[in-house]
C-alpha positions in Angstrom: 189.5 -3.5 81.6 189.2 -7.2 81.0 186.7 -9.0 78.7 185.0 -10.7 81.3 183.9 -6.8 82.6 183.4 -5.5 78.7 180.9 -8.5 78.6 179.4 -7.3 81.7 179.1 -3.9 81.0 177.5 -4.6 77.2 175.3 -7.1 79.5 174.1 -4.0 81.8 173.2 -2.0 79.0 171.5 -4.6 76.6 169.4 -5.0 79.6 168.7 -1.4 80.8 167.7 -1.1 77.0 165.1 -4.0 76.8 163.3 -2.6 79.8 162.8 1.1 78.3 159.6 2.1 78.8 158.8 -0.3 81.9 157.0 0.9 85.0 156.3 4.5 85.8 157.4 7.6 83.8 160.3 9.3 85.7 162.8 12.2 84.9 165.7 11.3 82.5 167.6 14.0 81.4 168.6 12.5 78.4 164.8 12.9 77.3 163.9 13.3 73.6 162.1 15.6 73.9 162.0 19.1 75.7 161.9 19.7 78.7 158.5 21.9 78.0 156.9 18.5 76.9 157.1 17.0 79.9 153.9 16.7 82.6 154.7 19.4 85.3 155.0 16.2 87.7 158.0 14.9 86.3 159.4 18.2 85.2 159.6 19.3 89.1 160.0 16.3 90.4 162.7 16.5 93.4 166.7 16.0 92.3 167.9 15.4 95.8 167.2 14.0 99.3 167.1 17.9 100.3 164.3 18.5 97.4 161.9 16.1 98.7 159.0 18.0 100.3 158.4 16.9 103.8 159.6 13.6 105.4 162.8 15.3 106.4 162.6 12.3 109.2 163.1 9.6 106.6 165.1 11.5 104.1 167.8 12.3 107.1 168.0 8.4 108.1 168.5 7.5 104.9 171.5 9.7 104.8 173.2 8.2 107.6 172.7 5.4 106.0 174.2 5.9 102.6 177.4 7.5 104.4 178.0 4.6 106.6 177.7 2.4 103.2 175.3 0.3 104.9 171.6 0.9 102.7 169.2 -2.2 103.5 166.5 -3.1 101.8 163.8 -0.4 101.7 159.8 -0.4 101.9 158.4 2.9 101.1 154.6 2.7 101.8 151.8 5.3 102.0 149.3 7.4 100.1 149.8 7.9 95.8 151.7 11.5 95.8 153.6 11.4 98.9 156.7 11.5 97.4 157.8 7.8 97.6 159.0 7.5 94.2 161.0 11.0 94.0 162.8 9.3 97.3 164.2 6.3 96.0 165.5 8.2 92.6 167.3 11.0 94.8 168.9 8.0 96.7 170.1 6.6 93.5 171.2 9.8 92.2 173.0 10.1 95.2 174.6 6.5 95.5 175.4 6.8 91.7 175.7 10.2 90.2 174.3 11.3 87.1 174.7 8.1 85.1 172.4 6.4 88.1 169.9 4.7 85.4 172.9 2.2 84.7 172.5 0.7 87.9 169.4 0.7 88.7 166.5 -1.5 88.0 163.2 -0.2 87.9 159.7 -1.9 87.1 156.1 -1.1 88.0 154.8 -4.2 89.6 150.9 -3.6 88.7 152.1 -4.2 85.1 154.8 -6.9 85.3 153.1 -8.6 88.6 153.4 -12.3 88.0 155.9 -14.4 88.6 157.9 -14.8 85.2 158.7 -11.3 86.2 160.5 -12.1 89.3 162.3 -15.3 87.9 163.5 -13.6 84.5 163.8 -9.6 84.7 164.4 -9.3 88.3 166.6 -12.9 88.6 169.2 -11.7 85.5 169.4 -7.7 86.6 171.1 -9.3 90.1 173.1 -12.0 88.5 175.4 -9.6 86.6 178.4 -8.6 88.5 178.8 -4.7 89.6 181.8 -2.8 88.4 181.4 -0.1 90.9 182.6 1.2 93.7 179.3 1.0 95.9 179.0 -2.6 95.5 175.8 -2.5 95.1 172.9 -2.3 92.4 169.5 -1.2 93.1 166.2 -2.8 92.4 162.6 -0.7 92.4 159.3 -2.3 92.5 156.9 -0.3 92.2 153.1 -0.5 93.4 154.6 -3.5 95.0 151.0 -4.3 96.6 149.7 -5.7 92.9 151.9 -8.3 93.0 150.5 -12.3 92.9 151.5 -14.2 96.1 153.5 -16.1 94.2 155.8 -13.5 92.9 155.9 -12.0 96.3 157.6 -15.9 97.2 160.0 -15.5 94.6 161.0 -11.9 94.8 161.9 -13.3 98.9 163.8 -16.2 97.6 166.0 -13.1 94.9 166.3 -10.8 98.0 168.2 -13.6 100.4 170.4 -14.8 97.7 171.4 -11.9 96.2 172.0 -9.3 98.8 175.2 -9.2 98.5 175.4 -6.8 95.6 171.6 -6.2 95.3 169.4 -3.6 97.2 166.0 -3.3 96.9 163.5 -0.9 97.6 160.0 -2.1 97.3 157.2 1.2 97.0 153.3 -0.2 97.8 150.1 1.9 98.7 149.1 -0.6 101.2 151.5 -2.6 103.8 149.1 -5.2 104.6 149.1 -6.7 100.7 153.4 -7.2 101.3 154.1 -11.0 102.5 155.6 -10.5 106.1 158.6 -12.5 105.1 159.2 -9.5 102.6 158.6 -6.8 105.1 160.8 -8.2 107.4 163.8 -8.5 105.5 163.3 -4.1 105.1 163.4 -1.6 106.7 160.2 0.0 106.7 159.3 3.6 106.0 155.8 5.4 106.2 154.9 8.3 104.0 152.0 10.1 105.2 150.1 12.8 103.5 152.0 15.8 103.0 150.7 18.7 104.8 149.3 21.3 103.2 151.2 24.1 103.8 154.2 22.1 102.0 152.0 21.0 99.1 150.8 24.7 98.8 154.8 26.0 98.4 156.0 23.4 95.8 152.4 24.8 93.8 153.6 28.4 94.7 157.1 27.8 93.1 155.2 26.2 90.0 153.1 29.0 89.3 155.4 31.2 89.6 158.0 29.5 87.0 154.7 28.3 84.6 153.4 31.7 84.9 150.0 30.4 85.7 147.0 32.8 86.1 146.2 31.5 89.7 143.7 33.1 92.0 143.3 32.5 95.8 140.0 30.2 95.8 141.7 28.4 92.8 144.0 27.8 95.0 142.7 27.0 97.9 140.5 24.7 95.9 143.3 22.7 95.1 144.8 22.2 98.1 141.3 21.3 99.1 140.8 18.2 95.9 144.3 17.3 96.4 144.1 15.9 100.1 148.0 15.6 100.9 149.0 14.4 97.1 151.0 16.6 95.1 150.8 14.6 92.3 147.3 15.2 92.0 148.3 18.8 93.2 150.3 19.1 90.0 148.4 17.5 87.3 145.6 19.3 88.1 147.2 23.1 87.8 149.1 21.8 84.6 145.4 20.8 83.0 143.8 23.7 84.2 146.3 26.2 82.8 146.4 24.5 79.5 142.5 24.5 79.1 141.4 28.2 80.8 143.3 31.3 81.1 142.3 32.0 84.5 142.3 29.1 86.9 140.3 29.8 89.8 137.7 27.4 92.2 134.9 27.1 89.3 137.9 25.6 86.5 139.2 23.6 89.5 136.3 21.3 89.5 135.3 21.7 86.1 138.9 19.9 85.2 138.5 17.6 88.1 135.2 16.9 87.6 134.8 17.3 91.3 130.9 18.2 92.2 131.2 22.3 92.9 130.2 23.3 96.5 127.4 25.2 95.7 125.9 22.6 93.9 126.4 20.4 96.8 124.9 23.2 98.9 121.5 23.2 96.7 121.6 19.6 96.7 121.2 19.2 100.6 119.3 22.0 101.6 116.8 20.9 98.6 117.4 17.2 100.3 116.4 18.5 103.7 113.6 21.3 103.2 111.7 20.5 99.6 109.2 17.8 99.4 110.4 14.5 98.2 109.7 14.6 94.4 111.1 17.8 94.5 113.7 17.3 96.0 113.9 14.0 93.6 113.9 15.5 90.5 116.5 18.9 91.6 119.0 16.2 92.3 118.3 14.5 89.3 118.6 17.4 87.3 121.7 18.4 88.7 123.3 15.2 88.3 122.4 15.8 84.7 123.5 18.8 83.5 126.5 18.6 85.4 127.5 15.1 84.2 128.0 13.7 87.6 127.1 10.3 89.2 125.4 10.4 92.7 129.0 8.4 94.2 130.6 12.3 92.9 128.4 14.0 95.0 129.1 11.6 98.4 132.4 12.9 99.3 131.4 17.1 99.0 128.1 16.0 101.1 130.1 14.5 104.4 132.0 17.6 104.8 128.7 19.6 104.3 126.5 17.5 107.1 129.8 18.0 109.4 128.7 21.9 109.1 124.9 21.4 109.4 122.9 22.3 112.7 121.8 18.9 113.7 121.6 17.3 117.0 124.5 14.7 117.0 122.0 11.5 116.4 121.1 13.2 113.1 124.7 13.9 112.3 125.8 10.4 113.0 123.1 9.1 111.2 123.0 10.8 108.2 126.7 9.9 108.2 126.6 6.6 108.9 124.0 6.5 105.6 126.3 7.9 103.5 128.5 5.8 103.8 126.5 2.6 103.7 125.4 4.9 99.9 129.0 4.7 99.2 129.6 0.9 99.7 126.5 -0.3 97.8 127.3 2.1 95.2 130.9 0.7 94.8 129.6 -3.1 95.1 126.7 -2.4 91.9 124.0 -1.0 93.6 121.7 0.4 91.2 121.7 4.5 91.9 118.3 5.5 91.7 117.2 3.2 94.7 120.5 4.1 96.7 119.4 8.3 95.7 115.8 7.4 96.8 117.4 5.6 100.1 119.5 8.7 100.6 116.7 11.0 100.4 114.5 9.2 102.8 117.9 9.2 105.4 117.9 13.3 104.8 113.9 13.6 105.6 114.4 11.2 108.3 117.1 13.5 110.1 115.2 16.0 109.8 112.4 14.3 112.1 115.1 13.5 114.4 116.3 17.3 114.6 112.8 18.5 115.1 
């Protein structure tokens, strides 16, 4: 090897070294510590293309290309927990092999969002020559959607001078916060939420190697808080097991500190029969010795008015209220008029049920 590629080489590595540490936390099997240390997310996450749970539709095309040695630039966007992430690091383990960390280049953008980021880190990672035989390196931004729209003018000035031995795959939460220019120049790639049968066998295989105490509501409680998002899915079970020794529905929420059904239950049918102080101080009460905030409660209480006997202009209006609740409540509305408001909506679909 000549000096010009030992300088390249020691160049790689001084700069895979200074960004140790940089965006999100991601399987490296030349951890430190155990593998028993490590959060059950990262522990389990998927190896291959053929690990990845669902998206077998975007996992496949992503094969044909990698055999046909002609990877564009990727955007990954969808849900947190879909499996966005674990994609692009089975693709590099797959382009690279196990020494795939060499080549690749990966930052979390809602940390390193500005544009010094794009000019130095990003800029010097695709100016140093590759030494393999893919041609290629491989840049991942992460929560690409946090970065400044000044960055995002950079990062599209890096991507059409260095594709030639550059490939990036940018990974964002919402689309419409990426510059078109930048989504143009990739090939675009939606992960939806993952069903939850799927979710429910990656948990399955889990408790099974964890040995976790799981009962049936449990579960079904979790597939229930975790909407699609095995993340969650995961880091939930993992806190669970390590605080109770049985983890059914009740330690579910307790861990989540998600409202319990029954005490939404109590809350409505208080909200909807008991007079209005009564009904005022239950919910207060509740809201008390359970430590939760009125904006907890909103999410359990749609899906409990979907199941009430109303006529349909008490439905709809009752759910058009809670959700007005929910936007004045995220914008600083002060809760004890917004719970006073919300009661009055509950008395007033009564009326219209009547």
């Amino acid at each position: 090897m000549s000096n010009e590629d030992d300088d390249d080489v020691q160049m790689d590595s001084a700069f895979s070294s200074s960004l140790k540490g940089k965006g999100k936390a991601t399987i490296n099997h030349d951890h430190p510590y155990d593998n028993e240390n490590l959060p059950w997310v990262e522990k389990y996450r998927p190896v291959t293309l053929d690990d990845v749970v669902s998206h077998k539709e975007i996992t496949g095309t992503i094969e044909n290309f990698i055999a046909k040695n002609r990877l564009p630039h990727l955007l990954f966007y969808g849900p947190p927990g879909t499996g966005k992430t674990s994609t692009i690091l089975a693709v590099a383990r797959r382009i690279y092999g196990p020494q795939y960390r060499n080549q690749i280049l990966e930052l979390n953008a809602s940390d390193d969002r500005g544009i010094d980021v794009v000019r130095e880190q990003i800029k010097q990672f695709a100016e140093t020559r590759t030494l393999f035989s893919k041609g290629f390196k491989l840049i991942v931004l992460d929560e690409a959607d946090m970065m400044t729209q000044q960055a995002q003018a950079a990062l599209r000035r890096v991507i059409e001078q260095y594709t030639k031995n550059v490939r990036f795959c940018i990974i964002c939460n919402y689309v419409n916060k990426i510059a078109p220019a930048i989504q143009s120049r990739c090939t675009r790639f939606r992960f939806s939420p993952l069903p939850m049968k799927e979710v429910e066998k990656r948990l399955d295989t889990v408790v099974e190697a964890e040995r976790v105490n799981l009962t049936a509501d449990g579960k079904q409680a979790l597939l229930k808080l975790s909407k699609g998002d095995m993340r969650r899915a995961l880091n939930v079970l993992q806190a669970c097991h390590a605080a109770y020794d049985v983890t059914n529905e009740t330690t579910v929420y307790n861990c989540t500190g998600s409202p319990h059904p029954s005490d939404i239950e109590t809350i409505i049918n208080a909200m909807l029969s008991e007079e209005f102080t009564t009904a005022y101080t239950m919910l207060s009460s509740i809201k008390t010795e359970k430590g939760l905030a009125l904006q907890d409660l909103l999410a359990g209480a749609y899906e409990y008015v979907e199941t009430l006997e109303l006529k349909p202009q008490a439905r709809v209006y009752l759910l058009d209220h809670l959700a007005t609740t929910e936007h004045r409540l995220s914008t600083g509305g002060n809760e004890k008029i917004q719970m006073t408001s919300l009661l009055g909506a509950f008395k007033n679909a009564v009326e219209l049920t009547a």
